[in-house]
Phi, psi and omega in degrees: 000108161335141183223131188214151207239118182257104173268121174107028194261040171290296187255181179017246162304330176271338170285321176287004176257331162292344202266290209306318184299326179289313200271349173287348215059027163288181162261141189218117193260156186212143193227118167171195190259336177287126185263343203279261189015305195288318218285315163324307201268346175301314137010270199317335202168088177280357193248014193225324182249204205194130182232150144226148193268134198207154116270104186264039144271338168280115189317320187299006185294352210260328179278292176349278175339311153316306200297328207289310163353271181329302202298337196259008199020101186098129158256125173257308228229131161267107177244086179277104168250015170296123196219124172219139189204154179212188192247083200235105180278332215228016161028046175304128184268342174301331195253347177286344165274349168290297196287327167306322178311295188272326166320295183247336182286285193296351344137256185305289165005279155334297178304308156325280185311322177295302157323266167338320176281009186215013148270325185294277198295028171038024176184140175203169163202100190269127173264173122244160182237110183244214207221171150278352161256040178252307164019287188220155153328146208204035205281022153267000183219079193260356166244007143242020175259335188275326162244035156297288170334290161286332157338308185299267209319315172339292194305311195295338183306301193300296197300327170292347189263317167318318205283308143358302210237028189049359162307108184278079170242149144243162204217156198220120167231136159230144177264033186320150181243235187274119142307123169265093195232160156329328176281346152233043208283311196257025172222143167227132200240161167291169177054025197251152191252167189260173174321305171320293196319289208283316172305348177314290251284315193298313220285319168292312186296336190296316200302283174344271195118039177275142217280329198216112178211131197270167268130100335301197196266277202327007176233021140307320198276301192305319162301359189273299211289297183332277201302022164223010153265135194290144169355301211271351205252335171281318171293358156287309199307299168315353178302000000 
């Protein structure tokens, strides 16, 4: 029996990836802050999931995470979806130090803590959720289009440092394109899938194990066109 750890599973991607997880018969630790949330999906198989209450902005996330560890005796699969991102034009610095906190500070921290338990235990698998907006510049959104961007690069660093080291760890990075998540609850952009949808479509590429997986796939081919439109014409698109 799988034993698999969802950070940010209150809401959105993550909570439907705990749902796919809960219904498969894994053991499922789900993480965040809101707990009557958490309490909810525990609901769903109470002999089967396991909760914590987490701020993955707080140092204390890396022992929570432990703990959660113990309590599930075991991790096969690590998945961090916490995620915060806004539209800030107007460069609010509370919130561009909010989405770095959990982007990359709660991110890395976390991500860190899975690796190491899974160098220990010899065999893993660390997901991440990064964005199609690490892809290219984002200058309405600029410190969640830059740390969508390490998100990628993280991962691909650590799966290349496994790889290195004869470590049977693998990495799963996803690219979701518009989602209908809380993060675009007050916008409406094209081509955007609902929740259902784009958690199958993650839930599947995780299952696989690809190394790389865009959410939906049509939206590999536009990030290829995004990098290959020139300056003047991209910094229009973007206003």
């Amino acid at each position: 029996m799988e034993r698999i750890v969802i950070i940010g599973a209150s809401s959105g991607i993550g909570r439907e990836l705990a749902k796919y997880y809960i219904n498969l018969g894994c053991i499922v630790g789900v993480a965040a802050r809101r707990e009557e949330l958490l309490q909810e999906i525990k609901s769903i198989n109470p002999s089967n999931v396991f909760i914590k209450v987490m701020d993955v902005t707080k140092p204390e996330g890396k022992d929570q995470l432990n703990e959660l560890i113990n309590e599930m005796v075991g991790m096969d699969r690590f998945i961090y979806c916490s995620g915060v991102g806004y539209i800030n034009k107007d460069i609010n610095i509370e919130q561009e130090i909010q989405t770095v906190e959990v982007n990359v500070y709660g991110f890395t921290h976390l991500i860190d803590v899975a690796y190491h338990y899974f160098q220990t235990k010899g065999t893993g698998h660390i997901v991440g959720i990064s964005s199609v907006a690490g892809v290219r510049t984002i200058s309405i959104s600029p410190s969640y289009s830059a740390s969508k961007r390490y998100n990628y690069i993280y991962l691909k660093a650590i799966s290349q440092l496994a790889k290195q080291n004869k470590e049977n760890i693998k990495t799963t990075t996803i690219l979701p394109g518009f989602i209908r998540t809380d993060l675009l609850k007050s916008r409406n952009y094209p081509l955007t899938t609902s929740i259902e949808k784009g958690g199958k479509m993650i839930f599947k590429a995780i299952q696989r194990e690809k190394k790389i997986a865009f959410c939906p796939a049509y939206w590999g081919v536009i990030s290829f066109f995004m990098l290959l439109t020139p300056p003047f014409i991209w910094n229009r698109i973007i206003k």
